[in-house]
C-alpha positions as CSV (number, residue, x, y, z in Angstrom):
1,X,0.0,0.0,0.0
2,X,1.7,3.2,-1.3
3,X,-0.1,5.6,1.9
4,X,0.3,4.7,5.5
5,X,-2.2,2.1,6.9
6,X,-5.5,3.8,8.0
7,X,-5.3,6.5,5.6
8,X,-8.6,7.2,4.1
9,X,-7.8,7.9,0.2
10,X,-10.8,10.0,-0.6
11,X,-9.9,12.1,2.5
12,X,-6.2,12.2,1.7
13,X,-7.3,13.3,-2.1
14,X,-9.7,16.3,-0.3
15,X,-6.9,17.2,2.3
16,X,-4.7,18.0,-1.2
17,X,-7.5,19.9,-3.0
18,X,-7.8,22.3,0.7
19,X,-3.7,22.8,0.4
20,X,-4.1,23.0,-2.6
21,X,-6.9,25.5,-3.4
22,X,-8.9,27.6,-0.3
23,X,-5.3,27.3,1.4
24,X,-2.9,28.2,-1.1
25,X,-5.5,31.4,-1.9
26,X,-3.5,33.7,0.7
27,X,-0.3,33.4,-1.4
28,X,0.6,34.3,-5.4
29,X,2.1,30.2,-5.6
30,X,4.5,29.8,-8.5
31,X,5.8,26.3,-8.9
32,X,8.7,25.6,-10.9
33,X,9.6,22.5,-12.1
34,X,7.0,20.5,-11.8
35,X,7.3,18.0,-14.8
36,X,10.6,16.8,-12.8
37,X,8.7,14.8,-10.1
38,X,8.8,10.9,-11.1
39,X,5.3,10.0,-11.5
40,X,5.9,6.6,-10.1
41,X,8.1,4.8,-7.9
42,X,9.3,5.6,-4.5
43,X,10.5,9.1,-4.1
44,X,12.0,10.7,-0.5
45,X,10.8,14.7,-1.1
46,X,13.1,16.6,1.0
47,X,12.2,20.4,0.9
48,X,13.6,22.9,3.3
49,X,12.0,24.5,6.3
50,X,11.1,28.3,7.4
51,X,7.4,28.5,8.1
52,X,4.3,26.3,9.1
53,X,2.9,26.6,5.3
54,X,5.6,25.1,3.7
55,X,4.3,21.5,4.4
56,X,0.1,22.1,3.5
57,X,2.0,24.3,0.1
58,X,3.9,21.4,-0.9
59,X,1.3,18.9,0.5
60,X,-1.3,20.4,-2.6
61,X,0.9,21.8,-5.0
62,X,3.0,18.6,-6.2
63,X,0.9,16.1,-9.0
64,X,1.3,12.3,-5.9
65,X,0.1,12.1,-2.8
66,X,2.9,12.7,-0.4
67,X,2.8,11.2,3.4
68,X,4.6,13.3,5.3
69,X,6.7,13.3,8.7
70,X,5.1,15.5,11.2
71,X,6.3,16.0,14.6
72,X,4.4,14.0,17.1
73,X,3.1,16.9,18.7
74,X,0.2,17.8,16.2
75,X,-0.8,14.6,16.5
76,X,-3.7,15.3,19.4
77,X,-7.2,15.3,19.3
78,X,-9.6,16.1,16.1
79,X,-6.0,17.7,14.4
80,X,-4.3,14.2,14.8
81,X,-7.5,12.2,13.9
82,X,-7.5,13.8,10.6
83,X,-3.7,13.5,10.1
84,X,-3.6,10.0,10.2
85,X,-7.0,9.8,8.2
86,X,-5.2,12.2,5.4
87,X,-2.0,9.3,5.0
88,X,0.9,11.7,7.5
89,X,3.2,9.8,10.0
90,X,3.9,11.5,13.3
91,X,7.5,11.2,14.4
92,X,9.4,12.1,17.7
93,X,12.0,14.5,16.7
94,X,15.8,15.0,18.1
95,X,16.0,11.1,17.7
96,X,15.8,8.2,15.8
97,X,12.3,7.2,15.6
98,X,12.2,3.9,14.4
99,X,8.2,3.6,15.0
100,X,8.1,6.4,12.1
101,X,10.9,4.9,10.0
102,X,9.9,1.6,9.6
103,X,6.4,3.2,8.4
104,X,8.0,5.2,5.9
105,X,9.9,3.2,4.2
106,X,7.0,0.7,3.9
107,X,5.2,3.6,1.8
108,X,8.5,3.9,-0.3
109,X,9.2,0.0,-0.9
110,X,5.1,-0.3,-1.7
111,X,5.8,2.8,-4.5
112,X,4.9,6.3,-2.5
113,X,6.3,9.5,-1.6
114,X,7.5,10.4,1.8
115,X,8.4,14.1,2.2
116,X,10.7,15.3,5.2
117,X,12.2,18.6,6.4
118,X,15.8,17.5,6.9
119,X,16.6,20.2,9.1
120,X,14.6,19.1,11.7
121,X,12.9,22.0,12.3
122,X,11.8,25.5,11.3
123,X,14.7,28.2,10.9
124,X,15.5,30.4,8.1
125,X,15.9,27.1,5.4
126,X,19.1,27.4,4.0
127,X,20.0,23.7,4.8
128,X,22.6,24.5,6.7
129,X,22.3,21.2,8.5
130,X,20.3,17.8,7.8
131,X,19.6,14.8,10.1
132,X,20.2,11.1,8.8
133,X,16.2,10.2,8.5
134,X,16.3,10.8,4.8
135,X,18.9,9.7,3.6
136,X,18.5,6.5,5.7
137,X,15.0,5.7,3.9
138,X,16.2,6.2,0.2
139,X,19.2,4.4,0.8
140,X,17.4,1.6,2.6
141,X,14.1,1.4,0.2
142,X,15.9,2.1,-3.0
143,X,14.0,5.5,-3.7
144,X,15.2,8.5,-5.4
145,X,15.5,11.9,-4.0
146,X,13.9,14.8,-4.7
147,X,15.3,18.2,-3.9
148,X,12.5,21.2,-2.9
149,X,13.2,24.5,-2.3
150,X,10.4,26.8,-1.0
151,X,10.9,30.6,-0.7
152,X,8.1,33.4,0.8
153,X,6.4,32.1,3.5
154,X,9.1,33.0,5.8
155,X,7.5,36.1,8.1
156,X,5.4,36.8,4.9
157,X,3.3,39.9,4.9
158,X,1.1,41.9,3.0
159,X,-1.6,41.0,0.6
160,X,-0.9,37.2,-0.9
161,X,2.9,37.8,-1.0
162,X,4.5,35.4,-3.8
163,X,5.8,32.3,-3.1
164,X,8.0,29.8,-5.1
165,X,8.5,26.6,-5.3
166,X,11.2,25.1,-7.1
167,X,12.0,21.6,-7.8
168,X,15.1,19.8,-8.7
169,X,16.3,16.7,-10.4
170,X,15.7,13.7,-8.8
171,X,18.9,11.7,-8.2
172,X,20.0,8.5,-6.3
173,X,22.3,8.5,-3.0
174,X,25.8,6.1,-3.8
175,X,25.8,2.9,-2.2
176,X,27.7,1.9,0.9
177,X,26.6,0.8,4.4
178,X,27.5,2.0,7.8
179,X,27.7,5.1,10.0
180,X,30.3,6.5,7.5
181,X,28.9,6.3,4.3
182,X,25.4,7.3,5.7
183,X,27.0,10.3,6.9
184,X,28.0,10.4,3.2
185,X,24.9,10.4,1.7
186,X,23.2,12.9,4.2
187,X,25.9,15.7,3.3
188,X,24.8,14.9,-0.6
189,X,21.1,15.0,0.4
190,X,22.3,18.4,2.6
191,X,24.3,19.7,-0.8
192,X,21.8,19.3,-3.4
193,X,18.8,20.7,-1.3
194,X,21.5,24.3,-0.2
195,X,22.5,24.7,-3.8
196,X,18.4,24.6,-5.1
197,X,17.8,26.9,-2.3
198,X,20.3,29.1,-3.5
199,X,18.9,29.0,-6.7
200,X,15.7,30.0,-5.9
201,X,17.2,32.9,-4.0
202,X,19.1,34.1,-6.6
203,X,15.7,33.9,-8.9
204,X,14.1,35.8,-6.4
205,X,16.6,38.4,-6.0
206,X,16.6,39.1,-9.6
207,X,13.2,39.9,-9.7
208,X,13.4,42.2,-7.0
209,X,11.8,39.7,-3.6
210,X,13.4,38.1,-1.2
């Protein structure tokens, strides 16, 4: 099964059309890109983090149904019923949550998306750090990355302030096992998801935003 156990898929399918539409209405969304996602097969989204928008953006804007990993702490009452119901995996951050994990990659192996914030948390999104989690689950399911960046929602003001999203080319982490060469392919997933940011910075800078 390509979404978490327990997902409803209609429900999943309507949580995409709210990110996608009524949500999305509050910002000018430009996606660039798009034709680059793999429309089948496992795929580890990792995007870059700066606001609480970036996930429902990314969540309606990108053409598969992505589960992603939310911090277990949104996971309470009616808000973590419908979570669950909409295909997203809550995970315990600042360690290795193997609970989490072990779901993920069964979405990945079974053909799905997982997306994940490598950073770990919200900051200004430049990547200048990434945890292990995804690199771990393409390396261990066989998936291919996919790079994100997402510029605009950081402390965005004024009336529907433009955002951008910019996708990159899908690519595979090298083989090898152990600590080492994991800490290998984290630093490439770290690399490639810094320079798109950069990219889309430089993009926006041209044309005058931030």
């Amino acid at each position: 099964m390509s979404v978490p156990e327990g997902t409803v898929p209609w429900l999943f399918d309507f949580g995409r059309w709210i990110g996608r539409v009524p949500y999305v209405w509050q910002f000018r969304l430009r996606v660039h890109g798009a034709d680059r996602v793999p429309l089948s097969g496992g795929v580890v989204v990792v995007a870059n983090h700066s606001s609480m928008s970036d996930g429902p953006i990314l969540f309606g804007a990108l053409p598969r149904r992505v589960t992603f990993l939310i911090k277990q702490e949104m996971f309470k009452g009616v808000v973590g019923y419908l979570l669950r119901k909409i295909g997203q995996i809550p995970v315990k951050r600042g360690e290795a949550d193997r609970t989490a994990l072990v779901a993920a990659q069964s979405v990945l192996k079974a053909g799905g998306v997982i997306g994940i914030f490598p950073e770990g948390t919200r900051g200004e999104g430049d990547v200048a750090s990434a945890q292990n989690g995804a690199a771990w689950l393409a390396k261990t399911s066989g998936a291919v990355v996919l790079p994100i960046a997402c510029r605009g929602t950081y402390q965005a003001k004024g009336w529907r302030p433009v955002v951008d999203v910019l996708i990159g080319e899908p690519f595979h982490l090298p083989e090898g096992k152990g600590r080492a060469a994991l800490g290998v392919a984290t630093e490439q997933v770290r690399d490639r998801l810094a320079t798109l940011v950069a990219e889309l910075d430089g993009l926006r800078v041209s044309e005058g935003r931030r």
